[in-house]
N, CA, C and O atoms as a printed pandas DataFrame, in Angstrom:
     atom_number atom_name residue_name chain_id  residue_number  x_coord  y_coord  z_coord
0              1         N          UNK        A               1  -39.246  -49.572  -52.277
1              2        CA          UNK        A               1  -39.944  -50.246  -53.337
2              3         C          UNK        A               1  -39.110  -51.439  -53.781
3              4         O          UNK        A               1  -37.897  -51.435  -53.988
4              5         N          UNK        A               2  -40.069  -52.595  -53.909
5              6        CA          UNK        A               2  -38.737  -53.775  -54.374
6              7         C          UNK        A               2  -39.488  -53.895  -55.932
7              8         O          UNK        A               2  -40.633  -53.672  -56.326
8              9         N          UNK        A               3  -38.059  -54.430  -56.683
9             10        CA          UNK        A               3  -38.423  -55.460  -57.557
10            11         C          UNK        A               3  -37.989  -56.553  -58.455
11            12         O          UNK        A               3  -36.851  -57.015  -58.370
12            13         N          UNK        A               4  -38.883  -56.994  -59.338
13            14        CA          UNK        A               4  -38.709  -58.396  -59.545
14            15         C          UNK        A               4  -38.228  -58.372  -61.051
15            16         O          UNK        A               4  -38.737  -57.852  -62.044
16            17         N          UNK        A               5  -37.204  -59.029  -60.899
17            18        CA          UNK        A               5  -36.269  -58.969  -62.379
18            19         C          UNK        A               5  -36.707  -60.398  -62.537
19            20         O          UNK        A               5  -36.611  -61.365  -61.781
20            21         N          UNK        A               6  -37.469  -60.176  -64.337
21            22        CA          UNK        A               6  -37.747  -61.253  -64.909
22            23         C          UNK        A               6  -36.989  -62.121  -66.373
23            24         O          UNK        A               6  -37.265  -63.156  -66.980
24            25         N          UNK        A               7  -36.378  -61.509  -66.449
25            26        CA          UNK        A               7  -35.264  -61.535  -67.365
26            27         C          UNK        A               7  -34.491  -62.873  -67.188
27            28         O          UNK        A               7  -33.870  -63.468  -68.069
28            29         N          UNK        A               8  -34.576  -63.079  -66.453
29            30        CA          UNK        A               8  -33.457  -64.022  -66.134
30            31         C          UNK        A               8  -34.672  -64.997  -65.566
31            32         O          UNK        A               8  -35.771  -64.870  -65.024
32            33         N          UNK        A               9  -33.514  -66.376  -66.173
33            34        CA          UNK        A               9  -34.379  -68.001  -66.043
34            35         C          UNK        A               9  -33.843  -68.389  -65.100
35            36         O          UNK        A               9  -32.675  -68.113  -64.826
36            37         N          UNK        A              10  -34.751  -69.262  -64.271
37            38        CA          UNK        A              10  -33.952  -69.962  -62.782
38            39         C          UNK        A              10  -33.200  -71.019  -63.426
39            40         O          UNK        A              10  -33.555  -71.763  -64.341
40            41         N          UNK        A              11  -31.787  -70.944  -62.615
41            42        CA          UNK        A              11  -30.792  -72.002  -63.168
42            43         C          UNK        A              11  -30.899  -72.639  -64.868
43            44         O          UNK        A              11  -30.643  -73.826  -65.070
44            45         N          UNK        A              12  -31.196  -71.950  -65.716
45            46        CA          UNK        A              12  -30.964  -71.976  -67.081
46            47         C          UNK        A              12  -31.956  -73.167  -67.645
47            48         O          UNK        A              12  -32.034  -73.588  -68.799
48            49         N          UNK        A              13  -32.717  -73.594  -66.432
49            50        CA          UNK        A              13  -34.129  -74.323  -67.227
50            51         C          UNK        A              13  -34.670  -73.966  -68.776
51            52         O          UNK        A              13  -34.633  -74.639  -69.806
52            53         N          UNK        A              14  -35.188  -72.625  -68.502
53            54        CA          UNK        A              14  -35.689  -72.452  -70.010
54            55         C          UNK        A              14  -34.864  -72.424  -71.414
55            56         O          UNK        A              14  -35.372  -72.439  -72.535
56            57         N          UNK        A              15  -33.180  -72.370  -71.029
57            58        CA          UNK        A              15  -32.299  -72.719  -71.861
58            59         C          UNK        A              15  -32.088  -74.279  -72.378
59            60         O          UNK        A              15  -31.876  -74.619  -73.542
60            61         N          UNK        A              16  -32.188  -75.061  -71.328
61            62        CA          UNK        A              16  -32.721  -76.202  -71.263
62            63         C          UNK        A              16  -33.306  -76.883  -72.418
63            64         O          UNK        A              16  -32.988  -77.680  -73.300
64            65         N          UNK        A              17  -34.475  -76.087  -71.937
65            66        CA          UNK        A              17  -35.793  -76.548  -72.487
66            67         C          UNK        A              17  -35.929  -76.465  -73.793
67            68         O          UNK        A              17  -36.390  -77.397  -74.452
68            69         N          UNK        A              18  -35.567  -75.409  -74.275
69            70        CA          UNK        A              18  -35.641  -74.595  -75.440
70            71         C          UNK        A              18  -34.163  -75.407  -76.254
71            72         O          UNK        A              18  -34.527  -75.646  -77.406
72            73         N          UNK        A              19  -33.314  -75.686  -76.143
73            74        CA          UNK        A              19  -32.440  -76.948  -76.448
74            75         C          UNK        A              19  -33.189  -78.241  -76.624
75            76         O          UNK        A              19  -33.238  -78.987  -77.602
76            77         N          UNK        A              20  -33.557  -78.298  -75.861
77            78        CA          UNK        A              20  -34.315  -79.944  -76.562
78            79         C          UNK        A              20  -36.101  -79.633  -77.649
79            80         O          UNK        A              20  -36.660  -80.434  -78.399
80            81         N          UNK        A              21  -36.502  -78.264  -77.302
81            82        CA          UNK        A              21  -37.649  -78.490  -78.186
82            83         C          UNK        A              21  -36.432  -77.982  -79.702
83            84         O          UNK        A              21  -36.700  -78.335  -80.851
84            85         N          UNK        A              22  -35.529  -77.382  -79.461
85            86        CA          UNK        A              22  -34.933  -77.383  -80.899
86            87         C          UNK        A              22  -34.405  -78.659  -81.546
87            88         O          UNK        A              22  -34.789  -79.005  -82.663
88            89         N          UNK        A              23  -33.534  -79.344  -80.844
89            90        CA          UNK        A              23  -33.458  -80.931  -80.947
90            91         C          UNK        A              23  -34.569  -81.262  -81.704
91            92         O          UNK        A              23  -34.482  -81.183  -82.930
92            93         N          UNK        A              24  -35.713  -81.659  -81.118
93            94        CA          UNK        A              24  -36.765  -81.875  -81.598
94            95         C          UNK        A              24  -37.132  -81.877  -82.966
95            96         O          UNK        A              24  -37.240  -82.773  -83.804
96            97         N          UNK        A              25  -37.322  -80.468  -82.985
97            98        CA          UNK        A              25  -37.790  -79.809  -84.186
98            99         C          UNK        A              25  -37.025  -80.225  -85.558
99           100         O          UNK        A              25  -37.450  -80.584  -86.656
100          101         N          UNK        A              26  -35.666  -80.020  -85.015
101          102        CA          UNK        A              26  -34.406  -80.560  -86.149
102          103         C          UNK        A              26  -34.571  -81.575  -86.533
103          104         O          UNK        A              26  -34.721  -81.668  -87.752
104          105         N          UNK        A              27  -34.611  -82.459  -85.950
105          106        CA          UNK        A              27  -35.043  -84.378  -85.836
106          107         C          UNK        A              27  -36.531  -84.626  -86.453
107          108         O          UNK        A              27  -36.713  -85.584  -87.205
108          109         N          UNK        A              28  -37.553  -83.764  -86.126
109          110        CA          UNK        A              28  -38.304  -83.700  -87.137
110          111         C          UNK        A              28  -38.337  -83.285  -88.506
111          112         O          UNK        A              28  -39.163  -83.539  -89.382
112          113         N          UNK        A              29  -37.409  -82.677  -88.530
113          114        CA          UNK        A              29  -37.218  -81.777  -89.697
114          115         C          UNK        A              29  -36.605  -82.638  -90.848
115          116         O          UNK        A              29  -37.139  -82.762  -91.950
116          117         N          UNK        A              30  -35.430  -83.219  -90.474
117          118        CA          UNK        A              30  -34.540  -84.380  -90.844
118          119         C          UNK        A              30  -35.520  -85.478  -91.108
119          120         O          UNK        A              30  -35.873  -85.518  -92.287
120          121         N          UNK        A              31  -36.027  -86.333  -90.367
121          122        CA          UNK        A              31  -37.303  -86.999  -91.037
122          123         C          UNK        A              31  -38.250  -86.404  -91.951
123          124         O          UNK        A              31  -39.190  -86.848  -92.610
124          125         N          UNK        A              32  -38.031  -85.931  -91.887
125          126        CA          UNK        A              32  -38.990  -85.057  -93.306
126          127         C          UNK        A              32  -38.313  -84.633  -94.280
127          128         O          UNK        A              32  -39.022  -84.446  -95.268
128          129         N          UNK        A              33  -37.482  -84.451  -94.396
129          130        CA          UNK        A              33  -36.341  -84.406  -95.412
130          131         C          UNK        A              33  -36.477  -85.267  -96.124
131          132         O          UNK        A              33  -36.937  -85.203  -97.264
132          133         N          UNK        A              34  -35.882  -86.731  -95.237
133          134        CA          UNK        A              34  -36.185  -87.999  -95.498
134          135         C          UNK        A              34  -36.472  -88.452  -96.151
135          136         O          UNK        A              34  -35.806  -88.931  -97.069
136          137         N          UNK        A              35  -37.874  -88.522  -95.939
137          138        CA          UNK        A              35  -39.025  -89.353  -96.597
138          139         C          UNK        A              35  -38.920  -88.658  -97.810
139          140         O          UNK        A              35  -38.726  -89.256  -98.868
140          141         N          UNK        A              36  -39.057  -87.186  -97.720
141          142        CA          UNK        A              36  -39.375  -86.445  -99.217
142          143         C          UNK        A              36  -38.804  -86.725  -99.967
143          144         O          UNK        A              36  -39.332  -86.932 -101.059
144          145         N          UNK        A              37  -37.206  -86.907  -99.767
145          146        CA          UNK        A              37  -36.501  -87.780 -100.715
146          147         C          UNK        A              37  -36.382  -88.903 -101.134
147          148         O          UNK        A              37  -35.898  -89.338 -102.178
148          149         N          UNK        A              38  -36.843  -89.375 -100.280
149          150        CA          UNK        A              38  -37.244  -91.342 -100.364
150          151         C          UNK        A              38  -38.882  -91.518 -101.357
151          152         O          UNK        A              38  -39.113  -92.403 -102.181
152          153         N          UNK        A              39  -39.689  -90.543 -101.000
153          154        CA          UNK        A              39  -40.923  -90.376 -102.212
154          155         C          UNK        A              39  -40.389  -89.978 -103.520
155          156         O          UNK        A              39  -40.555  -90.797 -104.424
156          157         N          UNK        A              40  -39.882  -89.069 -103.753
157          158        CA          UNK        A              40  -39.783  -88.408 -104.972
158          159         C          UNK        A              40  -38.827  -89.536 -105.527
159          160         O          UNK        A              40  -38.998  -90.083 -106.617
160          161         N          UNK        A              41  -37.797  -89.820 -104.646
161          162        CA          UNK        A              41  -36.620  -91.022 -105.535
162          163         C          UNK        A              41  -37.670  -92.434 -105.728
163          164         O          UNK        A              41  -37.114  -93.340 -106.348
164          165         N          UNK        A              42  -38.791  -92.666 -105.377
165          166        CA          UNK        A              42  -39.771  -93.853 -105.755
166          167         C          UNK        A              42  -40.535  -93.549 -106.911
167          168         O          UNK        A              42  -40.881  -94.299 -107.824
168          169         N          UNK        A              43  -40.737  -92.389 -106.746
169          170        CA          UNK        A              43  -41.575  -91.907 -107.475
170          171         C          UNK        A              43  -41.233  -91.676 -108.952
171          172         O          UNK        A              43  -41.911  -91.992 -109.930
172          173         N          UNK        A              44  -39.955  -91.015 -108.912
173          174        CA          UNK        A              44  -39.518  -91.337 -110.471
174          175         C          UNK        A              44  -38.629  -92.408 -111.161
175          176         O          UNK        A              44  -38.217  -92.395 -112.321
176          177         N          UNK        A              45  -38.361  -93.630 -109.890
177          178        CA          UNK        A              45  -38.183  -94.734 -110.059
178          179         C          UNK        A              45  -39.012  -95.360 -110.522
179          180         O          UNK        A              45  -38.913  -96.555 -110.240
180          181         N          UNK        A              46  -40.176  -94.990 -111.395
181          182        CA          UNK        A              46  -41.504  -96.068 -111.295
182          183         C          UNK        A              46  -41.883  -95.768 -112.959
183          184         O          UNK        A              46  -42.643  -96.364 -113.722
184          185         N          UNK        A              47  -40.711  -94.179 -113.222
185          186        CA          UNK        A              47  -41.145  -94.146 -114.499
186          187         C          UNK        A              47  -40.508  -94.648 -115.221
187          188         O          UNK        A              47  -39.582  -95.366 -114.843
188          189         N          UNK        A              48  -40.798  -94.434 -116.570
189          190        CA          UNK        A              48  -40.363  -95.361 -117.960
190          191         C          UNK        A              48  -39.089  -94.295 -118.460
191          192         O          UNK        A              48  -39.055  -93.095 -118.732
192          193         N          UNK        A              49  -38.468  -94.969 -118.440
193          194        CA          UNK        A              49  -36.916  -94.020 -119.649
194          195         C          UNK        A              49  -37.764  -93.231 -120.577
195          196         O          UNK        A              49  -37.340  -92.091 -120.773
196          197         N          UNK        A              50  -38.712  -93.512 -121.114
197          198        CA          UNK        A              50  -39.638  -92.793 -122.529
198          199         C          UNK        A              50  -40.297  -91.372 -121.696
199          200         O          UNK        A              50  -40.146  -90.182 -121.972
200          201         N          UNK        A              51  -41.165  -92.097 -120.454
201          202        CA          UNK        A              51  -41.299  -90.219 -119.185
202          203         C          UNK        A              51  -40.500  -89.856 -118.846
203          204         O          UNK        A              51  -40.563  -88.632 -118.736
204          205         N          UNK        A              52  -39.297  -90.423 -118.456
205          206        CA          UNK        A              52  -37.855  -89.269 -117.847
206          207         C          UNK        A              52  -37.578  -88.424 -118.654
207          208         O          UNK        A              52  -37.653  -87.223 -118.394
208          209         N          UNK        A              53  -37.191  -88.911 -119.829
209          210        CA          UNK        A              53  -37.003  -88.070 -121.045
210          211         C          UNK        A              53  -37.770  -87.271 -121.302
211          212         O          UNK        A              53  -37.332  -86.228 -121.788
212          213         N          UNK        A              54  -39.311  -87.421 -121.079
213          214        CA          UNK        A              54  -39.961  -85.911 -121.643
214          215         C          UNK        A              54  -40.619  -85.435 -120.346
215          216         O          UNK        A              54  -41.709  -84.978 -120.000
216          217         N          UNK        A              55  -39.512  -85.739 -119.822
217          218        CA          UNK        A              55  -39.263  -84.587 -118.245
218          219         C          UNK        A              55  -38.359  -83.597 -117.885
219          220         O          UNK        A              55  -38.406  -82.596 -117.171
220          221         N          UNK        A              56  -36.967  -84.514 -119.030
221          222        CA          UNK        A              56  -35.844  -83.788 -119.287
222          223         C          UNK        A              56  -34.972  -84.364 -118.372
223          224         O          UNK        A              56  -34.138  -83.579 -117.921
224          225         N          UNK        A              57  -34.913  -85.717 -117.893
225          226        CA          UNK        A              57  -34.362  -86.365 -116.791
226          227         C          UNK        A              57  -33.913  -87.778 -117.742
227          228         O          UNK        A              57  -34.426  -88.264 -118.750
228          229         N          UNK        A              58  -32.776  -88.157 -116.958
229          230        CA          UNK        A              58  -32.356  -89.605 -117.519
230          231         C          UNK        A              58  -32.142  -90.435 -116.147
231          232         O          UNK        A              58  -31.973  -89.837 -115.084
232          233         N          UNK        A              59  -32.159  -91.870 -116.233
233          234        CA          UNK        A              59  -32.290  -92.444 -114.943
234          235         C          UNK        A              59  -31.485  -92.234 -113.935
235          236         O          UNK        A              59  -31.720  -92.410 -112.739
236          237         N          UNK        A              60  -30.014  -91.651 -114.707
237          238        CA          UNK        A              60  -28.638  -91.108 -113.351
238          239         C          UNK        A              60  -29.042  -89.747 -112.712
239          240         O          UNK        A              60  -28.570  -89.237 -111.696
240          241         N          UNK        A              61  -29.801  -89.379 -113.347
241          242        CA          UNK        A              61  -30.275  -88.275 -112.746
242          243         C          UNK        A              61  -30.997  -88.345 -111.260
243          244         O          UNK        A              61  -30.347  -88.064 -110.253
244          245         N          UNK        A              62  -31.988  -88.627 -111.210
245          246        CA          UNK        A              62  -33.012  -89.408 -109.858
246          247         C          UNK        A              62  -32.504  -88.977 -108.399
247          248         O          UNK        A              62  -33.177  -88.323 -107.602
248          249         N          UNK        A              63  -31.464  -89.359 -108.228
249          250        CA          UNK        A              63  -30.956  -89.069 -106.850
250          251         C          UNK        A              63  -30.478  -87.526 -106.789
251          252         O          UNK        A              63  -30.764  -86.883 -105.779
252          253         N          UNK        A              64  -29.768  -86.921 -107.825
253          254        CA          UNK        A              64  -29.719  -85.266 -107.639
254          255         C          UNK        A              64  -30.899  -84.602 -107.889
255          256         O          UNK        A              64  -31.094  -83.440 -107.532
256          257         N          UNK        A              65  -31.823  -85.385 -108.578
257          258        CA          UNK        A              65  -32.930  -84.512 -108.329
258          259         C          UNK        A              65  -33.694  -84.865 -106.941
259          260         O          UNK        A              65  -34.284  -83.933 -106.395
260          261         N          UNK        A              66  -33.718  -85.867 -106.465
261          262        CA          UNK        A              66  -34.627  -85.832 -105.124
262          263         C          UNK        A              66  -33.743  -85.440 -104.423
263          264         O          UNK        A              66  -34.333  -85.353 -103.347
264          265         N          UNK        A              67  -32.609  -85.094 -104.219
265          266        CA          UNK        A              67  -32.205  -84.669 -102.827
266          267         C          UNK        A              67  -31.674  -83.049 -103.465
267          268         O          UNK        A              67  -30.897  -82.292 -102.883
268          269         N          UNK        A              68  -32.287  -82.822 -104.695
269          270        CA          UNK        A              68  -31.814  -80.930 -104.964
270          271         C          UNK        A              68  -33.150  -80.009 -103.796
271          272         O          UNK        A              68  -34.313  -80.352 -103.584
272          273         N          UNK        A              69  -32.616  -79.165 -103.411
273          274        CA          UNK        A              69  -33.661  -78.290 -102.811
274          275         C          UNK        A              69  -34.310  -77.361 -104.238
275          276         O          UNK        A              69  -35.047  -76.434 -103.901
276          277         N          UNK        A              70  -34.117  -77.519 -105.649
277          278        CA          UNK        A              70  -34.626  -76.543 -105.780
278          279         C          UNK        A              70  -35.881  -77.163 -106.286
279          280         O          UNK        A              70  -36.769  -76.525 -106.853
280          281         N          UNK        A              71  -35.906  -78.475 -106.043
281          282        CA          UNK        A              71  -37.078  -79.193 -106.684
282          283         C          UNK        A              71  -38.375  -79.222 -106.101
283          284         O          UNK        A              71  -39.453  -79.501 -106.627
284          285         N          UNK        A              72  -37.972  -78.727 -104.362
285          286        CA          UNK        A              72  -39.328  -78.968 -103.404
286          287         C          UNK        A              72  -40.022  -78.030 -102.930
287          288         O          UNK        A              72  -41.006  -78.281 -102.233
């Protein structure tokens, strides 16, 4: 009786592969980061010192809040 061991990838192709769709994914991921922080830092760039304040934010604030994770 023979058989066929599938376990194993020919010459590490699917290791490969699976390396660059993670690449990928990361690099997408990172652009999206990005932007989210580049929106939200426009976004409360646009308000008035009088809305930051009854947001509970002052204008030095802006950049730790768009790039905090606990904001998104």
């Amino acid at each position: 009786m023979a058989a066929f061991d599938t376990t194993r990838t020919t010459y590490g192709v699917a290791t490969f592969a699976n390396r660059v769709i993670a690449f990928v994914a990361d690099l997408a991921l990172s652009v999206r980061s990005w932007n989210d922080v580049r929106i939200t830092s426009n976004a409360l760039s646009n308000l008035t010192d009088r809305e930051l304040n009854d947001i509970g934010l002052a204008r030095g604030d802006i950049n730790n809040v768009a790039r905090s994770h606990f904001t998104r």
